[in-house]
C-alpha angles and dihedrals in degrees: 000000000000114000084202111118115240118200127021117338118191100202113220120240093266103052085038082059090036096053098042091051089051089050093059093040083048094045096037095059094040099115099228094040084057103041081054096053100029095052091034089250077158103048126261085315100067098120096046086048093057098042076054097055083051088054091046087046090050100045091044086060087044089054103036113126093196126022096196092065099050104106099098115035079050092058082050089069103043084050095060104027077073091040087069084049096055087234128123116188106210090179096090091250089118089069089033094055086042086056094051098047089050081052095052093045095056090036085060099041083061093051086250099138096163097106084065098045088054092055097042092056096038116095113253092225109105140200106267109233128158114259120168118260138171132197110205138197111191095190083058082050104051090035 
């Protein structure tokens, strides 16, 4: 049997924290999320562009009708929020990071909240490892 809701959920004040706080631990060690904001692929707002795409993220989850069906308006988001940051990221993280979140989301609807304790406690240095990533500015593209 599948644990995933089906129908409208109204998440409580404390997964609605919880979740928000695992978003931006998730995004902000999502390696082109963090190459974009790290080396200013966005401008001198980079920072402020991705804490909007967790709040996107946030409120897309707040908003979401049928949690079953949130795969691809959430990839939307993520899409774009990169976009802002004239990044693409052609290494299927994108899906990967979308899967994660949905993950998250229903974790924290259950009141399983270890996924964000483990991030909280694990050190935010990373592997490095190559991805491809592309930063991207559209105004050279269409010149």
């Amino acid at each position: 049997m599948d644990s995933r809701p089906s129908g409208p959920v109204v998440l409580t004040v404390d997964e609605k924290a919880v979740l928000n706080e695992g978003i931006g631990l998730i995004l902000s060690r999502w390696t082109a999320m963090r190459a974009a904001v790290d080396n200013g692929w966005g401008g001198r707002d980079s920072h402020l562009k991705a804490e909007l795409t967790v709040s996107n993220v946030l409120d897309y989850f707040i908003r979401l009708k049928d949690p079953t069906m949130g795969f691809d308006g959430l990839t939307d988001i993520l899409e774009n929020g990169l976009n802002e940051l004239n990044t693409l990221a052609d290494d299927g993280s994108l899906e990967e990071v979308t899967e994660t979140l949905l993950d998250l989301y229903y974790e924290c609807l259950e009141g399983n909240y270890q996924r964000v304790e483990k991030l909280r406690v694990t050190s935010s240095q990373t592997s490095a490892k190559v991805v491809k990533v592309c930063n991207c500015i559209f105004s050279d593209i269409l010149s």
